[in-house]
N, C-alpha and C positions, 0 to 999 in steps of 0.2 A: 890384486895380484895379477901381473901377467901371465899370460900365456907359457912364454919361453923362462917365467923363473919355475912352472909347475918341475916335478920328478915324477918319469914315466916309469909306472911301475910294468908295463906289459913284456919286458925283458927277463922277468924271473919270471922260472917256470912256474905254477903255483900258487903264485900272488907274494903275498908278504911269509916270512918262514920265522922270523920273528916274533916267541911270547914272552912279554914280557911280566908273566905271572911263573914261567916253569921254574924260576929261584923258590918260589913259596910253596911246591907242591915237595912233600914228605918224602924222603928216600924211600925210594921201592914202590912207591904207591903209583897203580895203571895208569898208564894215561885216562884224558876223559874220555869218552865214547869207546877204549880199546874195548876188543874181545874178550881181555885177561878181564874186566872188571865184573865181579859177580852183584847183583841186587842183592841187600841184605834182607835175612831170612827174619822176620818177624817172630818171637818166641811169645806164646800168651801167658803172664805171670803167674806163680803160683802164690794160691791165697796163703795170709797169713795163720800160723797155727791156732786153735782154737777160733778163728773169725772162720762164718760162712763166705764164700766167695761171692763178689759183687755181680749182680744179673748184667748182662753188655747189655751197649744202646739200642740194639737190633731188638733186644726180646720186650724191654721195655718201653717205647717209645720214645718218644722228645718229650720235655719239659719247655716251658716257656718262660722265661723269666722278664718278668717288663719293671718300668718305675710309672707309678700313677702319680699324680696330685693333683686331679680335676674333683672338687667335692668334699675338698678335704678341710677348708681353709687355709690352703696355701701349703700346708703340710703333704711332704714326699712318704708315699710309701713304694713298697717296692713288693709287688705280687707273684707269687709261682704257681702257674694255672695248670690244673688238673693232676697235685700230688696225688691223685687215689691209684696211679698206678705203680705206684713205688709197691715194695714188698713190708711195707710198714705202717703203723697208724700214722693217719695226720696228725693228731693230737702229740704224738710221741718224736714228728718229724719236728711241729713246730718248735716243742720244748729242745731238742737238740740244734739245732738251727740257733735259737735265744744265747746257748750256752757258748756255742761256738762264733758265732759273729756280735756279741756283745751288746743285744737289741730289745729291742719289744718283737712280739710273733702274735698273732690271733688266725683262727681258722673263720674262713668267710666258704661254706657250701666243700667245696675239694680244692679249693685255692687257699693259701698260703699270704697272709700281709704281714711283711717284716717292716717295722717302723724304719724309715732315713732310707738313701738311695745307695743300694747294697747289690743293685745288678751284679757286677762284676763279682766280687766277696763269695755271694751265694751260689753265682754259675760255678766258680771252681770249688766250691764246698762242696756243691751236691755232684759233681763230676768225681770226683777224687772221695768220694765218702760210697756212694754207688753205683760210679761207672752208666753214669745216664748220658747220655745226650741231649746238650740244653742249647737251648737257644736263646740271644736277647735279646729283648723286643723293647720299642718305645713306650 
């Protein structure tokens, strides 16, 4: 492209004034970056009736959830190292675990082997069952 087919934009004050997203924003709703726009207020859930309320990730640390198959014969397991800080037995974690992801469970030391590659399954079970913070690992 030439030179003289360019369009100089250095004639509007401004730059470009043109969005071509403001059809999609909501009647009424602030612009982006205005003054009018408040941050929304974060509300902590109230526990369900008769259930204790789940400990946050702050007081009980990280979980780690990895998948192994070195040692195994080929077979995938999938470990959760260092349940001993949940507020619950291991033996009773892994039995609920079994029930709820449709697996084999055994207790290895304060880790956790769920038979088959359940990374994912298990991170959000034990987030959403106790309000942990987990992490997955290789």
């Amino acid at each position: 492209m030439k030179n003289k087919d360019k369009i100089e934009q250095d004639d509007v004050p401004g730059g470009l004034t043109h969005n071509p997203f403001a059809s999609l924003r909501p009647t009424g709703a602030p612009e982006v970056g205005s003054q009018g726009a408040s941050p929304r207020e974060v509300v902590p859930a109230e526990p369900a009736a008769g259930r204790p309320a789940a400990p946050t990730g702050s007081s009980v640390g990280r979980l780690v959830v990895q998948r192994e198959k070195k040692g195994r014969g080929g077979k995938t397991v999938t470990r959760i190292i260092d349940c001993g800080q949940l507020p619950v037995e291991i033996e009773q974690l892994a039995r609920q675990l079994k029930r709820a992801l449709g697996c084999g469970a055994s207790v290895d030391g304060a880790d956790i082997l769920l038979q088959g590659a359940l990374t994912d399954r298990a991170a959000e079970w034990l987030g959403k069952q106790y309000g942990v913070a987990v992490t997955i690992g290789n």
